[in-house]
Residue frames as qw, qx, qy, qz and C-alpha x, y, z in Angstrom:
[[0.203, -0.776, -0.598, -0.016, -21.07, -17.56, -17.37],
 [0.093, -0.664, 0.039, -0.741, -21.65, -13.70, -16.70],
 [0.329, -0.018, -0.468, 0.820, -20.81, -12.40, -13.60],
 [0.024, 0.756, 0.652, -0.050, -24.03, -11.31, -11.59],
 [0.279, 0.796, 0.147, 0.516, -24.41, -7.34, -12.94],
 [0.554, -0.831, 0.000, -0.056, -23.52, -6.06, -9.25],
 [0.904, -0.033, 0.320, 0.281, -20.53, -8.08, -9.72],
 [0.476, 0.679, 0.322, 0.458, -19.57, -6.32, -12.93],
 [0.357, -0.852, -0.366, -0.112, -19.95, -3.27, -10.90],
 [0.640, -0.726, -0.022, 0.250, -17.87, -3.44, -8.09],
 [0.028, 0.898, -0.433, 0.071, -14.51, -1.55, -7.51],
 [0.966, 0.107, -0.169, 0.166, -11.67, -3.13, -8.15],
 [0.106, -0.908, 0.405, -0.026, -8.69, -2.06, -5.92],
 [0.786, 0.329, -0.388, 0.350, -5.08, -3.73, -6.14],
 [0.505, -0.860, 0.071, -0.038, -2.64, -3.76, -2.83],
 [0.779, 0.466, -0.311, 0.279, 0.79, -3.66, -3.92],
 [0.456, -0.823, 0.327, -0.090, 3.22, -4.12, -1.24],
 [0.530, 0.610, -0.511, 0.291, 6.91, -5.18, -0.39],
 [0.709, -0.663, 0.034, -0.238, 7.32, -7.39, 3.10],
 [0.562, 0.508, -0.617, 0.213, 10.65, -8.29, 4.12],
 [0.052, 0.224, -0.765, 0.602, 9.86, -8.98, 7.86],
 [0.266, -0.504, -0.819, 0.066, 5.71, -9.15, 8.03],
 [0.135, -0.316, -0.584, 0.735, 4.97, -5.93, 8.97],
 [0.343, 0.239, -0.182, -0.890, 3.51, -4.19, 5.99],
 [0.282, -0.028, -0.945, -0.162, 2.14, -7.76, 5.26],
 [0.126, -0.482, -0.756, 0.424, 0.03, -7.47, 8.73],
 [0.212, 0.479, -0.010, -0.852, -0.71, -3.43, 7.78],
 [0.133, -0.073, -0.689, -0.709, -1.67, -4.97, 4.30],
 [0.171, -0.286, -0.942, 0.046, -4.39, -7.36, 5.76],
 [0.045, 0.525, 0.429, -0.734, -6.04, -4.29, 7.90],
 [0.186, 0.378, -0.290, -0.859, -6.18, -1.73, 4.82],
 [0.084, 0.024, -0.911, -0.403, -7.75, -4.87, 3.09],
 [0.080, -0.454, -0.876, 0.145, -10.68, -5.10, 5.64],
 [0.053, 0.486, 0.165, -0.857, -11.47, -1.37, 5.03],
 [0.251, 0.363, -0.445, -0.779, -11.70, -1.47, 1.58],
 [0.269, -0.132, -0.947, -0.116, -13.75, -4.45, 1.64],
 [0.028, -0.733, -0.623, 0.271, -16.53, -3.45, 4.02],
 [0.295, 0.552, 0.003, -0.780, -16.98, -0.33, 1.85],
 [0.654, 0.508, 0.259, -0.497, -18.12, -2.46, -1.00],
 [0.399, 0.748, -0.474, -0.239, -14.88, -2.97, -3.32],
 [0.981, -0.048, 0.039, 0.184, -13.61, -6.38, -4.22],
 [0.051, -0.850, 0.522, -0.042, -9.62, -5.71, -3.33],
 [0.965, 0.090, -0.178, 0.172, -6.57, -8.13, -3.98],
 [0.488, -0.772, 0.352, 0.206, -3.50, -8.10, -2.09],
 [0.817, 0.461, -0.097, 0.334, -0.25, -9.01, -4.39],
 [0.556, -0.636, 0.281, 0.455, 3.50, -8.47, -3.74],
 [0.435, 0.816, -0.359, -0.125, 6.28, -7.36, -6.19],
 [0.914, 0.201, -0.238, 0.259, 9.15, -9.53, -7.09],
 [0.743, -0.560, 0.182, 0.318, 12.13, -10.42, -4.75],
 [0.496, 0.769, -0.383, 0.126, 15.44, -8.89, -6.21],
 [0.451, -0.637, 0.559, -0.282, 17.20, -10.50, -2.95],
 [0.519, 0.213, -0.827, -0.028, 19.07, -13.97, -3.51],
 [0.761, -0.589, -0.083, -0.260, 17.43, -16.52, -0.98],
 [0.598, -0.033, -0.471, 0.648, 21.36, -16.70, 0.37],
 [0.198, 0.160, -0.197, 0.947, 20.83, -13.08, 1.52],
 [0.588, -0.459, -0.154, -0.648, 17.44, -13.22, 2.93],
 [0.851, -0.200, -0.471, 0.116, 18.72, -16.17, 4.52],
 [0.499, -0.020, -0.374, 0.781, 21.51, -14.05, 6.45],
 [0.033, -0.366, 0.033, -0.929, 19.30, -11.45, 6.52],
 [0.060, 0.058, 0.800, -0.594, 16.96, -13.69, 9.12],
 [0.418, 0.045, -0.186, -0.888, 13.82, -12.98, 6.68],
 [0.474, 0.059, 0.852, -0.212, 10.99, -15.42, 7.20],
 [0.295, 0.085, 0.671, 0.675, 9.09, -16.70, 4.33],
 [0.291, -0.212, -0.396, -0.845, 6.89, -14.59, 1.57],
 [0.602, 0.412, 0.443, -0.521, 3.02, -14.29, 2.70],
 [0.483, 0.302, 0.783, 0.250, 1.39, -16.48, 0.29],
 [0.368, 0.749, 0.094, -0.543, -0.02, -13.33, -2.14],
 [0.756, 0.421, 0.293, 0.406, 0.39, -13.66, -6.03],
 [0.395, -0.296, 0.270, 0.827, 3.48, -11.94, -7.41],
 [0.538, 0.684, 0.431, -0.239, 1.65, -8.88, -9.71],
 [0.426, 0.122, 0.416, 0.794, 3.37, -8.24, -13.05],
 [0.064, -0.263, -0.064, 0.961, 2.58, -4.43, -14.45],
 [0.269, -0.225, -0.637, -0.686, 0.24, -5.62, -17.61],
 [0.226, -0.668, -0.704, 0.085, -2.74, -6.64, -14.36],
 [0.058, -0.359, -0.366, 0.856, -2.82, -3.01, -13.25],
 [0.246, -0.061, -0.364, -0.896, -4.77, -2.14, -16.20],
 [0.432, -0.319, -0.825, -0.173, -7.46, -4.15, -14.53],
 [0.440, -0.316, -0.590, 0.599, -7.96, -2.20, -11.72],
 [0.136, 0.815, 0.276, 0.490, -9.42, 1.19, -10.83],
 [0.424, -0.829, 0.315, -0.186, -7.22, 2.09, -7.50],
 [0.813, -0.066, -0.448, 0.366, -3.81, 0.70, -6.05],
 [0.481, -0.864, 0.115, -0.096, -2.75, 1.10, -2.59],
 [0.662, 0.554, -0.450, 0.230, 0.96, 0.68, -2.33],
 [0.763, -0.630, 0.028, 0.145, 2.56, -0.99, 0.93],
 [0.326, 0.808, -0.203, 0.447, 5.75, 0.66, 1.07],
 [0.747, -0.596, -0.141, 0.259, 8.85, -0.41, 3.87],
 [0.088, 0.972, -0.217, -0.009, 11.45, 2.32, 4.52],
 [0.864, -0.001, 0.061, 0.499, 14.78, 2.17, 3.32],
 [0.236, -0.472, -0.157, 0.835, 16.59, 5.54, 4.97],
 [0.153, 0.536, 0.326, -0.764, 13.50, 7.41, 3.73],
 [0.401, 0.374, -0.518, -0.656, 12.45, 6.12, 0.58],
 [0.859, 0.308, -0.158, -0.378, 10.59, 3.27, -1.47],
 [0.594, -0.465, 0.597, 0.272, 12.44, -0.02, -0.92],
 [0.026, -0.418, 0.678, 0.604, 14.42, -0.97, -4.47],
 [0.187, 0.204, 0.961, 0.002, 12.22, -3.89, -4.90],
 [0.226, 0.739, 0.623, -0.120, 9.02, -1.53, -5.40],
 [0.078, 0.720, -0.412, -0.554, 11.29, 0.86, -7.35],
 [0.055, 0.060, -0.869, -0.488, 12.20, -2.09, -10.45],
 [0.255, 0.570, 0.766, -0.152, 8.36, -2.69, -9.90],
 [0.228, 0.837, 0.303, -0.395, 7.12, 0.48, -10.55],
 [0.018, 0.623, -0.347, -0.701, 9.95, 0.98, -12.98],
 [0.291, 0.188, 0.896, 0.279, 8.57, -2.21, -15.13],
 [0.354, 0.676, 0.645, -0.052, 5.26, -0.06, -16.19],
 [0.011, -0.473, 0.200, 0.858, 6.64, 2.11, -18.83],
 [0.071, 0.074, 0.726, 0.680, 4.17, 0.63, -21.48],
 [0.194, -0.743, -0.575, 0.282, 1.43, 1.39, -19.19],
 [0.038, -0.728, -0.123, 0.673, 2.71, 4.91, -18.92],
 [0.017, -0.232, 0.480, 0.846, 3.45, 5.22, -22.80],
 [0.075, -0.341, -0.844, -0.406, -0.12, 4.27, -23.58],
 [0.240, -0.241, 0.264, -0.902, -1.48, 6.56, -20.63],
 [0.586, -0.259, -0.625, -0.447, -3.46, 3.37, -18.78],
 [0.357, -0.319, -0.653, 0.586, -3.15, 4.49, -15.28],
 [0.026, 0.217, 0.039, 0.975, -4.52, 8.04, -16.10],
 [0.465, -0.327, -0.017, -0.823, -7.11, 8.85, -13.59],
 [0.725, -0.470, -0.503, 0.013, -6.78, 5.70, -11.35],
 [0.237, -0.919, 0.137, -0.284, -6.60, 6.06, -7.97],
 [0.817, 0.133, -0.448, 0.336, -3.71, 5.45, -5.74],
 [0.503, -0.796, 0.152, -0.302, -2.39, 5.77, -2.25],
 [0.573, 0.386, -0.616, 0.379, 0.30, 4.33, 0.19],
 [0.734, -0.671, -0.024, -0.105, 0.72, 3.12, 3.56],
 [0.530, 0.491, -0.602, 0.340, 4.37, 2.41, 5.18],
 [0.905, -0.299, -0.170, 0.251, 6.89, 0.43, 7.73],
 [0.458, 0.650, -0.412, 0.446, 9.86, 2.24, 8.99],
 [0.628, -0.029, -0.652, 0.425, 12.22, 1.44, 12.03],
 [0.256, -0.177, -0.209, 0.927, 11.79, 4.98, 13.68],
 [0.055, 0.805, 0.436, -0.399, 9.43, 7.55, 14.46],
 [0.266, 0.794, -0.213, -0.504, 11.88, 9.76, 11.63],
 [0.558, -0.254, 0.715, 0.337, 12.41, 6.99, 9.55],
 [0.026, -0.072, 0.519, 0.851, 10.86, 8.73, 6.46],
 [0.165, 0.404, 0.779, -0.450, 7.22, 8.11, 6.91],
 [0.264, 0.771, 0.235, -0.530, 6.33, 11.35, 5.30],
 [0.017, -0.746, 0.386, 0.542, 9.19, 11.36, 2.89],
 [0.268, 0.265, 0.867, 0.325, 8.35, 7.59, 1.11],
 [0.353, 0.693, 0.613, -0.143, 4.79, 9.65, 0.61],
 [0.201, 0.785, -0.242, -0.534, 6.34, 12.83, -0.96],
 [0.034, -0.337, 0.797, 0.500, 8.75, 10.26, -3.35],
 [0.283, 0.267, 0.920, 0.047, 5.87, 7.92, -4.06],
 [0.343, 0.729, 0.275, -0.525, 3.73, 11.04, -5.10],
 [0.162, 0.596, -0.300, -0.727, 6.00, 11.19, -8.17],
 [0.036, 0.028, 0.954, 0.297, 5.46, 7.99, -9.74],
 [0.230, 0.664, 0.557, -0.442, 1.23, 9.03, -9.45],
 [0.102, 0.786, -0.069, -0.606, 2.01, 12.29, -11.17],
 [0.139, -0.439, 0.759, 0.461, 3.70, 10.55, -14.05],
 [0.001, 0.165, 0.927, 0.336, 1.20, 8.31, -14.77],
 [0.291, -0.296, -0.332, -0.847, -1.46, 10.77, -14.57],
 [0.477, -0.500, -0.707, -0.154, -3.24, 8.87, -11.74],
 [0.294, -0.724, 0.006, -0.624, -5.39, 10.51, -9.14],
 [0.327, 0.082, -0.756, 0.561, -3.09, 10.21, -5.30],
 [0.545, -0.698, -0.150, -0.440, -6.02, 10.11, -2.40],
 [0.226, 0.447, -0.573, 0.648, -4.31, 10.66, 0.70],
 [0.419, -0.507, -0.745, 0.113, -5.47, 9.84, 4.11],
 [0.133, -0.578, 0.231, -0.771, -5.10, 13.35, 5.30],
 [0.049, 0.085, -0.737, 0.669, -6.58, 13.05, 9.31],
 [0.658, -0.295, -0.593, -0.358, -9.55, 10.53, 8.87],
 [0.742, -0.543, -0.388, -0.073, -10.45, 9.52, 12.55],
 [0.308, 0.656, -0.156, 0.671, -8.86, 12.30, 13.98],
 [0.491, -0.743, 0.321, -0.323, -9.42, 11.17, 17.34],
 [0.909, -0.051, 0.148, 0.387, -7.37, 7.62, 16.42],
 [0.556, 0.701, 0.009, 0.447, -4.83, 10.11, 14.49],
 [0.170, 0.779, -0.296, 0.526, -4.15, 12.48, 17.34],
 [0.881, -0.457, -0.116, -0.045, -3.98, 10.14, 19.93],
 [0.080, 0.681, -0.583, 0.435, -0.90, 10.81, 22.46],
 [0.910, -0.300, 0.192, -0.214, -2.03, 7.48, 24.32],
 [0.841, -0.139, 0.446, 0.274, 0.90, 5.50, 22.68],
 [0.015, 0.641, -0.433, -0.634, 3.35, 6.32, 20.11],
 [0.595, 0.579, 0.558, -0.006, 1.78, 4.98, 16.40],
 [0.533, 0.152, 0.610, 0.566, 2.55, 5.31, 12.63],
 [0.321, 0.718, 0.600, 0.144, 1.11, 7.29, 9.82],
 [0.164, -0.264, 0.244, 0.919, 1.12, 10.66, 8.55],
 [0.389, 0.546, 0.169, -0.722, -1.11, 12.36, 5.98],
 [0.180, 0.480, -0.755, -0.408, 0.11, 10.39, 3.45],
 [0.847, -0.124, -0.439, -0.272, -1.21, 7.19, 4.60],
 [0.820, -0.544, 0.164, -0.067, -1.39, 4.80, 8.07],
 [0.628, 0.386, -0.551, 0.391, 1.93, 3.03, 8.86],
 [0.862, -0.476, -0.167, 0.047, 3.62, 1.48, 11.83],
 [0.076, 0.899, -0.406, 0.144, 6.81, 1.16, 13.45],
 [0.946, -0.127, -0.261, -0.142, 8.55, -1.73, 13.39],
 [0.502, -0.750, 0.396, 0.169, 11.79, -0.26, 16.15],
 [0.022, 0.732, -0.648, -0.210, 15.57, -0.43, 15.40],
 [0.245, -0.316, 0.913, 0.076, 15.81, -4.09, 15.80],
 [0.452, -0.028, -0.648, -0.613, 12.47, -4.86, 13.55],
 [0.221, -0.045, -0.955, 0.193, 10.82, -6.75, 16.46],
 [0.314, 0.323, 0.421, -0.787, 7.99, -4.73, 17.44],
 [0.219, 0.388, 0.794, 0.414, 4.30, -5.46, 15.36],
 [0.237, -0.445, -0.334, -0.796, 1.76, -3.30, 14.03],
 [0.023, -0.064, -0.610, 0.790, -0.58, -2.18, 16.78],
 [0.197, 0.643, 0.728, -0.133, -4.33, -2.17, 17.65],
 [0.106, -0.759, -0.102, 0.635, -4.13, 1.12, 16.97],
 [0.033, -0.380, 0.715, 0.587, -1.77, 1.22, 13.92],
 [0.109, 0.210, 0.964, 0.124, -4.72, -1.46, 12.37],
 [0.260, 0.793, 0.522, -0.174, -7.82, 0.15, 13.15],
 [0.080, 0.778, -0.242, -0.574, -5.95, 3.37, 11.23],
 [0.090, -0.246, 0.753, 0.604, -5.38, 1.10, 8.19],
 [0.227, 0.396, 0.889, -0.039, -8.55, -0.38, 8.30],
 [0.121, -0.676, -0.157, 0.710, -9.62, 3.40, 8.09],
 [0.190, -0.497, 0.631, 0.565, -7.51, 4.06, 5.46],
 [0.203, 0.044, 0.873, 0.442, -9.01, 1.35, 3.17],
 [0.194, 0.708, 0.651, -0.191, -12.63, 2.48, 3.57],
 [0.000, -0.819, 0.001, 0.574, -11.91, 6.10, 3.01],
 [0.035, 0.354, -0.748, -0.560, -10.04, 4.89, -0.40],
 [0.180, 0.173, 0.894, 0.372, -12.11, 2.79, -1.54],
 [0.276, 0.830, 0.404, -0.267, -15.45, 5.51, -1.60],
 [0.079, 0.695, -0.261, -0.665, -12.86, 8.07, -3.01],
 [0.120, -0.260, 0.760, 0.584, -11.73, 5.51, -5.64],
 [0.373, 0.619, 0.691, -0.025, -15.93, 4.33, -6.28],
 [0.114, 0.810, 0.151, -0.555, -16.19, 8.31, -7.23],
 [0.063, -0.672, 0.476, 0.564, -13.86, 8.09, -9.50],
 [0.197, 0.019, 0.915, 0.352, -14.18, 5.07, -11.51],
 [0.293, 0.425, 0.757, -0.400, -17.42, 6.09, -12.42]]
């Protein structure tokens, strides 16, 4: 049976992310309820584990959030991906680096050209690259021709809040998850993803159209 025509219709956004502790995992969920109550039907997915489970084991990681694992050939299904993105000293962690390097038949066929795409992030520290995962993550966009919609300084009275110290950047929301990884995402740090997903998911309706 046919999907009802509405159905048919709807934006389709992808959330690709990389959790190794739960925090972008919790940031995913938020960004999810944005982009959902603007109208788009959105899946969450993770990228494959390069980590042996000895070395997650030592590394104290708890297990995977149930999401499906997305392989490069589903993006062509899609008309936006948001990328969840935990710092490793100021960059993409490796894991969403062998992802993103897996879609070179995507890029030699040019089937990302003119989706959108964005990024949120996790880092330990207030300079723990925040800005600098968005500048590197811009180039993999640029390559594949697809269109990067920043959050620039939606709810700009959550944004400049000096009430508590909180994630994000122009790039996209994001949290802090302190030296020793034990802090969580915040009310705050949430309602700014939640943000985040609305505001993408009108930019990406615009586009897909």
């Amino acid at each position: 049976d046919k999907a009802p025509k509405e159905q048919q219709n709807m934006t389709k956004i992808a959330i690709i992310v990389y959790t190794l502790y739960g925090h972008i995992g919790t940031m995913a969920e938020s960004v999810w309820k944005g982009v959902e109550s603007a109208g788009a039907e959105c899946t969450i997915f993770q990228v494959p584990e390069t980590l042996t489970c000895e070395v997650l084991a030592k590394m104290g990681a708890p297990p995977k959030p149930d999401y499906p694992i997305i392989t490069a050939e589903q993006m062509e299904k899609y008309d936006g991906f948001i990328f969840g993105l935990s710092g490793r000293y100021g960059i993409m962690p490796a894991q969403m680096k062998t992802f993103m390097d897996s879609t070179g038949k995507l890029w030699k066929k040019g089937a990302l050209v003119g989706k959108a795409a964005g990024c949120f992030f996790s880092s330990g520290t207030q300079g723990g690259g925040q800005e600098t995962m968005g500048l590197t993550t811009v180039t993999f966009f640029a390559h594949h021709g697809m269109v990067f919609v920043p959050m620039g300084y939606i709810d700009r009275e959550k944004r400049f809040s000096f009430a508590e110290a909180h994630g994000g950047s122009a790039y996209g929301c994001g949290t802090f998850a302190g030296p020793d990884g034990m802090r969580q995402p915040s009310t705050l740090e949430k309602d700014l993803a939640v943000g985040q997903g609305k505001h993408f998911a009108v930019i990406t309706a615009k586009l897909a159209k």
